[in-house]
C-alpha positions as CSV (number, residue, x, y, z in Angstrom):
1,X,-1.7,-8.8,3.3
2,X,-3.8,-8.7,5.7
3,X,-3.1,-8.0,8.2
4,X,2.0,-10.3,10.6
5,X,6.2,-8.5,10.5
6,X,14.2,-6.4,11.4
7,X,16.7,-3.6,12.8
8,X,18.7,-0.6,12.3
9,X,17.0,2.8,10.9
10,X,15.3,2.0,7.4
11,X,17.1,5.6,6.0
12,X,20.3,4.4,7.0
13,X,19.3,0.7,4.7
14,X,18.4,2.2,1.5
15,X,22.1,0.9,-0.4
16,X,23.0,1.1,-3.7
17,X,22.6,-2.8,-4.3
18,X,19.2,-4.3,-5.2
19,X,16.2,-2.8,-5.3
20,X,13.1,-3.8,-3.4
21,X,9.8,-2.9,-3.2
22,X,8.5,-0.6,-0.1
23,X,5.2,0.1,0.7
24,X,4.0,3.1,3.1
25,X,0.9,3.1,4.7
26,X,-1.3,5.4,6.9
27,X,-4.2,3.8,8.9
28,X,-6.1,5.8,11.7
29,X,-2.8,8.1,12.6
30,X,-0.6,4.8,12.5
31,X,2.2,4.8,10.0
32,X,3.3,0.9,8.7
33,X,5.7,0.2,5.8
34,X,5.8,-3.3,4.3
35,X,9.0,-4.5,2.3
36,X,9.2,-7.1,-0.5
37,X,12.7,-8.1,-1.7
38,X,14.1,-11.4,-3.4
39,X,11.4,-13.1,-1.5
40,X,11.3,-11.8,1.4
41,X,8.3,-10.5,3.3
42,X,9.3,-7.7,6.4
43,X,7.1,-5.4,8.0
44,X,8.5,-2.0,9.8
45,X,7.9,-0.1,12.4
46,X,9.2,3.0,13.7
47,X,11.8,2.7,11.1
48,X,12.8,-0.7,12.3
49,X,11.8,-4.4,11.2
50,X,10.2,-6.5,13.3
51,X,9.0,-9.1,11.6
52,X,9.9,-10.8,8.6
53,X,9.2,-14.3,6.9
54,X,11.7,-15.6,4.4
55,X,10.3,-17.2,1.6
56,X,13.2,-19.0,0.8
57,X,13.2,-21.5,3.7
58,X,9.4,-20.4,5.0
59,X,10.1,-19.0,8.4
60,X,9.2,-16.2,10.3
61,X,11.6,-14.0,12.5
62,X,9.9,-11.7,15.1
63,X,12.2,-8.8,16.5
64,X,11.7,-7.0,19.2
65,X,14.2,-4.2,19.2
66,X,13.7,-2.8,23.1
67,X,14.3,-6.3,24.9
68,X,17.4,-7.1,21.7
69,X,15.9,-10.1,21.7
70,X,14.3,-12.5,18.5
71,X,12.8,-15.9,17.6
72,X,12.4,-17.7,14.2
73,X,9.7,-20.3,13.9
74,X,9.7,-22.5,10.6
75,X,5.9,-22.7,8.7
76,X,4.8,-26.1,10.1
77,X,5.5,-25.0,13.7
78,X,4.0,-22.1,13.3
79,X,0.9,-23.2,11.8
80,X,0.8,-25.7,14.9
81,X,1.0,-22.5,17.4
82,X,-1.5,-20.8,16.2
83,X,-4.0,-23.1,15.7
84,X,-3.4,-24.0,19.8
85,X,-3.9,-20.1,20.4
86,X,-7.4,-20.3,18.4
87,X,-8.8,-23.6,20.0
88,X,-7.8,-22.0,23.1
89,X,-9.3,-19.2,22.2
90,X,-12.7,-21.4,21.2
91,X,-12.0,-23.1,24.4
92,X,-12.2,-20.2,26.4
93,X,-15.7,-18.6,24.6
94,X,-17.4,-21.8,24.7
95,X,-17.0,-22.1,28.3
96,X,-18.5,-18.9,28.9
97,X,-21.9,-19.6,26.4
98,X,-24.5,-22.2,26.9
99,X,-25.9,-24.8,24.1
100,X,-28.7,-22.9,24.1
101,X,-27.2,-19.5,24.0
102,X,-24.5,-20.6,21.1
103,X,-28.1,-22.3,19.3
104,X,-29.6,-18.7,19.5
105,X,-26.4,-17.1,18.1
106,X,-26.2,-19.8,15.5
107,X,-29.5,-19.0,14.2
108,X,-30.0,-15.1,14.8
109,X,-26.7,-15.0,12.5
110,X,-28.0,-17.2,9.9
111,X,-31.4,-15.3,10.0
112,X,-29.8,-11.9,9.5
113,X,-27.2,-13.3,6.7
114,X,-29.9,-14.5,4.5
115,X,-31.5,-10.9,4.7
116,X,-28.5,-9.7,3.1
117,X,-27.8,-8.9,-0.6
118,X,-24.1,-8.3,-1.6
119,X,-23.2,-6.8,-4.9
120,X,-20.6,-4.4,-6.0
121,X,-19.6,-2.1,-9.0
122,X,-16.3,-1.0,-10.5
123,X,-16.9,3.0,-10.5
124,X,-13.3,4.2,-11.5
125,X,-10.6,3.4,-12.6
126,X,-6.9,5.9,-11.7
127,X,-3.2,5.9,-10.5
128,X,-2.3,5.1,-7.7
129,X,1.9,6.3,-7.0
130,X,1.9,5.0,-10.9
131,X,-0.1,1.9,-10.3
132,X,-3.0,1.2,-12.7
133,X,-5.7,0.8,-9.8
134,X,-9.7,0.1,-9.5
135,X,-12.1,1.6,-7.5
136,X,-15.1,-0.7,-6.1
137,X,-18.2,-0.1,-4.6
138,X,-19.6,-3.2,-2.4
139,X,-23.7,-2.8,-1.2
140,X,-25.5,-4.7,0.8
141,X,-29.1,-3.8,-1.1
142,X,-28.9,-0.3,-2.3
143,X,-26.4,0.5,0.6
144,X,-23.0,1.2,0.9
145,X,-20.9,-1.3,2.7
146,X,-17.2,-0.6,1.5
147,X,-15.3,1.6,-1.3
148,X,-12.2,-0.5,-2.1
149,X,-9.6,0.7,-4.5
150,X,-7.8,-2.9,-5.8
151,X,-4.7,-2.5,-7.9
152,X,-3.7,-5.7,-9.9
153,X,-0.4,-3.9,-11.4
154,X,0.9,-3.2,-7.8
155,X,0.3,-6.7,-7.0
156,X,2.1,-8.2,-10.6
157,X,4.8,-6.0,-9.3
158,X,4.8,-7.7,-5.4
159,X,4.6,-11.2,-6.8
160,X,8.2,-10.4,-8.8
161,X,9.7,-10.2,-5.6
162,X,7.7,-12.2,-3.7
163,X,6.1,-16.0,-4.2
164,X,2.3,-15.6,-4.4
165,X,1.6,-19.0,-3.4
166,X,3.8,-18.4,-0.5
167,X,2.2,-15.8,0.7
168,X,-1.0,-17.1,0.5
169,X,0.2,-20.5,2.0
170,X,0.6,-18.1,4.7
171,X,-2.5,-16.3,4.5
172,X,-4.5,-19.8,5.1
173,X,-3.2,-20.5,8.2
174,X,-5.3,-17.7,9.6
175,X,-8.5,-18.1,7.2
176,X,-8.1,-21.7,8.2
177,X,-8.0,-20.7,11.9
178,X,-11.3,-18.0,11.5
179,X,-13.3,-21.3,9.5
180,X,-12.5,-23.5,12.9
181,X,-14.0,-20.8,14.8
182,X,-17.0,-19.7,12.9
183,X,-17.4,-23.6,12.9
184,X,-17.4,-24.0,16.5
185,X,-19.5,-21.5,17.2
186,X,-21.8,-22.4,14.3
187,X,-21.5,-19.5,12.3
188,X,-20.0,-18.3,8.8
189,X,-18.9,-15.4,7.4
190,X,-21.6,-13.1,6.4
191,X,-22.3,-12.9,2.4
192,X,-21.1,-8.9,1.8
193,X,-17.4,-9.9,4.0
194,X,-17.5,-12.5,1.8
195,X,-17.3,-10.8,-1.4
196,X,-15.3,-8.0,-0.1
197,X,-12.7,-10.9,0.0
198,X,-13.4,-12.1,-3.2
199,X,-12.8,-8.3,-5.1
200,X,-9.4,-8.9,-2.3
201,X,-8.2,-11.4,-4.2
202,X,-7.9,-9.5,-7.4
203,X,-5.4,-7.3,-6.5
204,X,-3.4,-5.1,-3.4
205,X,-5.7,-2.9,-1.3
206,X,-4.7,0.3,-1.8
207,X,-7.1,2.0,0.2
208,X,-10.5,1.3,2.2
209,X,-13.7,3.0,3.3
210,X,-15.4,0.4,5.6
211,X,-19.2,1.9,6.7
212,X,-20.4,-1.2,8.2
213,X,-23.8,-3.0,8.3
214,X,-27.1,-0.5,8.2
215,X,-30.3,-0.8,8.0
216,X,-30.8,2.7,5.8
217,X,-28.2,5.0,4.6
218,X,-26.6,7.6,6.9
219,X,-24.7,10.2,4.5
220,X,-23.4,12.0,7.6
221,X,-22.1,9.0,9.1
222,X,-20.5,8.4,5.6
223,X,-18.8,11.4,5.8
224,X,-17.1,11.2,9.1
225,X,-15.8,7.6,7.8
226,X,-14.4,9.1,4.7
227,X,-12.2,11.3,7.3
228,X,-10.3,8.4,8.5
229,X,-7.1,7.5,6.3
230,X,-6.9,4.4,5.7
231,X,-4.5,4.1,2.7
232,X,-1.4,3.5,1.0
233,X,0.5,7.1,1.1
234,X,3.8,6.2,-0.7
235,X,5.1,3.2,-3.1
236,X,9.2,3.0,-3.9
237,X,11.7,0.6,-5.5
238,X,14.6,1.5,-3.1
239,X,18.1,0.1,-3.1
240,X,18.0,-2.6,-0.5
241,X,20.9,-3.9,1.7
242,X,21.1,-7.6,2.0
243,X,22.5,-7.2,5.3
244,X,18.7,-5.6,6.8
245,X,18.1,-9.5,7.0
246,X,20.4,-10.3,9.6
247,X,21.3,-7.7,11.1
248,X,18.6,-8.8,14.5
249,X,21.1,-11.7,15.1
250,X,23.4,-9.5,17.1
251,X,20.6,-9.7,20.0
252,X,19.7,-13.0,22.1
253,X,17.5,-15.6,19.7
254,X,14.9,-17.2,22.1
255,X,12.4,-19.8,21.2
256,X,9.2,-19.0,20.2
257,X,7.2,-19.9,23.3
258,X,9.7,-17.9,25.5
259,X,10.3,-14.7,22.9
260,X,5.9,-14.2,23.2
261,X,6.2,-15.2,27.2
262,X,9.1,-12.6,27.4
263,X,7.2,-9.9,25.6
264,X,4.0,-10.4,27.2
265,X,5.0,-10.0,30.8
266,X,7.0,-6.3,29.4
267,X,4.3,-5.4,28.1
268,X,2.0,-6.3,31.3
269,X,4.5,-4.4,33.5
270,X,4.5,-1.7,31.3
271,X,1.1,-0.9,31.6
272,X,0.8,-1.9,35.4
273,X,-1.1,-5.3,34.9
């Protein structure tokens, strides 16, 4: 998913009760793990959770382990809080830009979209930690845009533990959000994004070059890209405690406005603001 997510040391969780599925990956030097279990979603950090949304009852928990503090928000309210963050958020840009300024933006975007010419091809096919997975190549013209390796077996096996139309009930709230934007600022998402999603939607991403928009190919600049790990580095079915989902309501539950108030003004001191 794409990119939002409970306490004590993950080693000291893996029980010999039911197994879940856990997900390791390494992006840019920063090391995430996703876990999907009896449908529940939890992202982890540092070898703790701090977030999770239950499937069950569709809420989400945020955690934050330093302050022992947490919040759950149920879908509907959440939905309703971000989409006050992104008009404020649209509030705030439009301010700042002038009908004539957001007209020229408008229309230098649609000018350059229309040069584009988005196509891809499936150039491999291989294992990825014992999944069946795909490797695509998306162009804009005759260059390279993204390699995207899409594995429809890991995701079969995420969607036994997990309800896909949950998950992407959740996703929408946040393509929902980006299509309010681009409409206030009247824009759209450019054609080779756009079918990057699309291959998305056939499977998990199991790893990603991105190279960007150019106007002529740069196999240099390709290289250095192909440096960066951005990929998934280990896949498990580990023996999952049921008690890893409860275990953040030993600290002080807040309510959603003051849990994101709270950590905001650490995080400002933190770093001096």
């Amino acid at each position: 998913m794409k990119k939002i997510f409970m306490s004590m040391f993950f080693s000291l969780l893996i029980l010999n009760i039911s197994a879940g599925i856990v997900i390791t990956r390494e992006e840019t030097g920063f090391i995430s793990r996703e876990l999907y279990h009896e449908n529940y979603f939890a992202e982890i950090e540092n070898d703790l959770i701090v977030s999770l949304w239950n499937f069950n009852d569709l809420s989400l928990t945020l955690i934050n382990h330093a302050l022992r503090v947490y919040t759950t928000i149920d879908f509907e309210s959440f939905k309703t809080e971000m989409i006050k963050q992104n008009q404020a958020q649209i509030n705030s840009e439009l301010r700042g830009m002038d009908k004539d300024r957001q007209k020229l933006l408008s229309d230098a975007t649609v000018t350059l979209f229309k040069t584009m010419k988005p196509k891809f091809m499936i150039v491999d096919t291989s294992r990825v930690h014992g999944y069946k997975t795909y490797e695509y190549h998306v162009y804009n013209g005759d260059i390279i845009a993204q390699k995207i390796w899409i594995s429809r077996d890991l995701q079969n096996a995420i969607n036994k533990e997990v309800n896909p139309v949950n998950i992407k009930k959740v996703e929408s709230i946040f393509k929902d959000n980006r299509q309010r934007y681009f409409d206030a600022m009247g824009i759209f998402l450019d054609p080779v994004s756009s079918l990057v999603e699309s291959i998305e939607d056939v499977g998990y991403v199991t790893k990603r070059f991105d190279y960007g928009f150019r106007d002529k190919a740069d196999p240099a600049y390709e290289a250095e890209i192909e440096k960066i790990v951005n990929e998934i580095s280990e896949i498990k079915k580990s023996k999952i405690d049921p008690q890893i989902f409860t275990r953040h309501e030993r600290y002080q539950k807040l309510d959603y406005n003051t849990y994101q108030i709270t950590v905001i003004k650490t995080m400002e001191k933190q770093f001096g603001r």
